[in-house]
N, C-alpha and C positions, 0 to 999 in steps of 0.2 A: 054395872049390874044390868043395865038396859041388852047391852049386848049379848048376856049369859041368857037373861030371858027369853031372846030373840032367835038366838041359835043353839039353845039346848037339847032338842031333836034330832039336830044334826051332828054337835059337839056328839052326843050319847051313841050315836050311833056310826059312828066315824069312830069311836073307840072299841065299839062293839065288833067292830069288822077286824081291826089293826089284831087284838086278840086271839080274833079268830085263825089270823093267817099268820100266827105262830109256829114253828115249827115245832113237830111233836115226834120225839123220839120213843119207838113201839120196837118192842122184839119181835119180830114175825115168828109164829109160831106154824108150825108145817116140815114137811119135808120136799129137799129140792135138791134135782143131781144138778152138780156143778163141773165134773165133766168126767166126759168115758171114754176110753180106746179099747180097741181089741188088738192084741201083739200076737205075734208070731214068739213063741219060744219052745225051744226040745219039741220040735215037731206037731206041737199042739196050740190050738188059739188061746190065750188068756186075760180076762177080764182085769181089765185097774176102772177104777169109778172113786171122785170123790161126791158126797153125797152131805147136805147141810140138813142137819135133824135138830129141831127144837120141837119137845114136849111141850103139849099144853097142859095147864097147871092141874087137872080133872085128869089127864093121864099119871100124872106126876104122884101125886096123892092116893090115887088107884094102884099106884106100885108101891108106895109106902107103904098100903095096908096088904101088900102080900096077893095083890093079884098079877099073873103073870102077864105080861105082853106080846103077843106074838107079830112080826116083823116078815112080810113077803117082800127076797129080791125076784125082779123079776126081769128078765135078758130075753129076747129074741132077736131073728136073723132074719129078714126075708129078702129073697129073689124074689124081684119087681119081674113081672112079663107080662108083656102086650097081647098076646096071644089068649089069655085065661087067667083065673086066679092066680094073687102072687103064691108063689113056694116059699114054705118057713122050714128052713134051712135047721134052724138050732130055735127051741127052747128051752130054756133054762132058769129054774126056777130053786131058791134056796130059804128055806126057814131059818128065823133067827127068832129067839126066847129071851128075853130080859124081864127079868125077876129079882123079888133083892128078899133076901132073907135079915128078919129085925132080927132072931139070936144073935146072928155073928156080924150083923151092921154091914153087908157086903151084898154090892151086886153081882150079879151072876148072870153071863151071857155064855149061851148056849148054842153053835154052829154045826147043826148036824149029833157027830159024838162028841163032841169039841166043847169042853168048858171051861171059863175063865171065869174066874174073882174079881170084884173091883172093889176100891174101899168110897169111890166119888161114882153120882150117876155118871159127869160128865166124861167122865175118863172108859166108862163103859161105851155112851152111845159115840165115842171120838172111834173105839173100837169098831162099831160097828158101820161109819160112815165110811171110811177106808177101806174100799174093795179092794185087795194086791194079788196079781197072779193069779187069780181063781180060772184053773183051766173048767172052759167050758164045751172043746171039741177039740177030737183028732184035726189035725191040718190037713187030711187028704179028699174028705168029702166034700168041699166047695170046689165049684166053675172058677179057673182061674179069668176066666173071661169073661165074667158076670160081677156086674156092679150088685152089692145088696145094702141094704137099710137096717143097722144093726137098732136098737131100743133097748133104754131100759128103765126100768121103776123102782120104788121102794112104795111099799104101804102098811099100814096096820091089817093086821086081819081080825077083822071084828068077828070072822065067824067060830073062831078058836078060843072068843073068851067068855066066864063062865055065862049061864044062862040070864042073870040079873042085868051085867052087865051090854049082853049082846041086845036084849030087848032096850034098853038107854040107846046103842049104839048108831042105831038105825035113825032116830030123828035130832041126833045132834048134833052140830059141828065139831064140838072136841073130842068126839070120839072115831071122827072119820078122817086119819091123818093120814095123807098120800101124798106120794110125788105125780105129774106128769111125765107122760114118758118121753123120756132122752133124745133126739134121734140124731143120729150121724151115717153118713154114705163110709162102704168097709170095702176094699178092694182089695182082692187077697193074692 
């Protein structure tokens, strides 16, 4: 008992620490491109990306009650030169709409004119993280002799959603869900 009296501050706090440095398993929630190329095919460049999107739980619930999503991909190209500002070769920029309708229990992503059904969120946003083939330029207006820095993003776009929501959107974290941008050297 002498003992336990003696070193109980430290007992206490030796356990306090041990606890602490637990391993704590967290779903990250964000979006993160996980990797990009630009191909060569039928004479034009096209985009493959895969892209890891988890919803936060305030996004999530916001889609349940029937507010839309809107999703910016975002691709650029630029020739780096010493001489002056770099040249941006390609911008490329595409919307995407995720929405779930409660009559028919079914999400609904939207690409351009392009619509699909899903009966799971996750099967939706698995859709929309799998960039394949997306031409995004002819092959004849790049320098074949010019190194360029291709980029790219995903984000929400808070400025597309209704008015309640965009003024929320500005000071919170769960409502500002973005990737960084990608970068990779494209040699064409």
């Amino acid at each position: 008992m002498r003992f336990y009296k003696k070193y109980k501050f430290k007992l206490i706090f030796f356990l306090w620490f041990a606890l602490q440095m637990q391993p704590v398993v967290v779903l990250a929630e964000g979006v993160e491109v996980r990797s990009a190329s630009l191909q060569v095919t039928d004479d034009r460049y096209a985009l493959d990306a895969d892209i890891d999107i988890q919803l936060t739980s305030s996004l999530e619930d916001a889609l349940q009650k029937g507010v839309a999503l809107y999703f910016q991909l975002e691709f650029e190209l630029v020739r780096g030169r010493w001489y002056w500002f770099n040249e941006r070769a390609i911008l490329f920029e595409q919307p995407f709409r995720l929405s779930y309708n409660a009559i028919t229990r079914q999400y609904r992503i939207g690409i351009g004119a392009f619509y699909q059904n899903f009966e799971h969120l996750k099967d939706a946003i698995y859709v929309m993280s799998r960039v394949r083939r997306r031409a995004v330029l002819d092959s004849g207006p790049l320098n074949k002799s010019s190194n360029y820095q291709a980029s790219i993003r995903l984000r929400l776009d808070v400025s597309r959603l209704p008015r309640p929501f965009n003024i929320n959107a500005v000071g919170t974290k769960d409502w500002n869900l973005g990737s960084d941008w990608y970068r990779w050297q494209v040699n064409p």
